[in-house]
C-alpha angles and dihedrals in degrees: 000000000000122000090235083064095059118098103239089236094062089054116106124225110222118248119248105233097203105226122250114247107294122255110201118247115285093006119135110241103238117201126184108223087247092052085048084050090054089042090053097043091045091056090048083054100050081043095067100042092058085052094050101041115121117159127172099222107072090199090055084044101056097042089050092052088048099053084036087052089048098048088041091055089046093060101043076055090063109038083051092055092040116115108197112229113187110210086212087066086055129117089257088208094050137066111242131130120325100019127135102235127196116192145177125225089213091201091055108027084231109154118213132182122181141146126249111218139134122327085247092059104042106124120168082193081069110035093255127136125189108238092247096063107106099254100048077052094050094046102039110111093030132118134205124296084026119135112217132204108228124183116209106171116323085326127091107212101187108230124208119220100221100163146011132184146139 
């Protein structure tokens, strides 16, 4: 039947699927075991939602099980592309992926401490970067008593390595 034959209440909108945190082009998606463990435990979740859902309304039901369908093939997406890095296999004198970082913005004396890990578990809540933001990227290789150009803007603020550790 043509579109122009349908009654404009019985047409669907389509749902909005929000997009999961974006990974550049060509970058490996790093995970902590810790972040693959969220990622797991969030599928069974959504699992089960999409098991449970009952709704009276066809029409709602339909439209719940399609954003549910679409976040669920996200994140099969994701945990697919995931390569696990454990910190403990770190250099433990040097910055890389998964290491607790503690840090001095030498022109302000401010003191920061955060972790670097995937782009699913970055949670500024919890202290945690993914390893693409700008600052996990300027301080990644380093090691601690370094000073450290940062660019922020057109402006270099000169950073501080105080602490390491995984």
């Amino acid at each position: 039947m043509s579109r122009g034959f349908v009654k404009e209440g019985d047409q669907e909108e389509t749902p909005i699927i929000p997009p999961r945190a974006s990974l550049p082009e060509k970058a490996i998606n790093y995970v902590t075991p810790n972040g693959m463990e969220q990622l797991i435990t969030e599928k069974e979740k959504l699992e089960k939602e999409r098991s449970e859902l009952d709704s009276i309304n066809e029409t709602e039901r339909r439209r719940e099980l399609a954003v549910i369908n679409g976040r669920l093939a996200l994140l099969q997406e994701r945990i697919a592309s995931a390569r696990i890095l454990d910190p403990l296999e770190q250099p433990q004198e040097e910055i890389r992926f998964g290491a607790t970082v503690t840090y001095k913005m030498i022109n302000t004396n401010t003191i920061n401490t955060f972790q670097i890990v995937g782009v699913d578990e970055a949670d500024l809540k919890q202290k945690k970067i993914a390893f693409v933001a700008p600052i996990a990227a300027a301080i990644t290789g380093h090691k601690k008593g370094d000073i450290i150009d940062f660019k922020l803007g057109n402006e270099i603020r000169k950073i501080q390595i105080l602490e390491i550790a995984y």
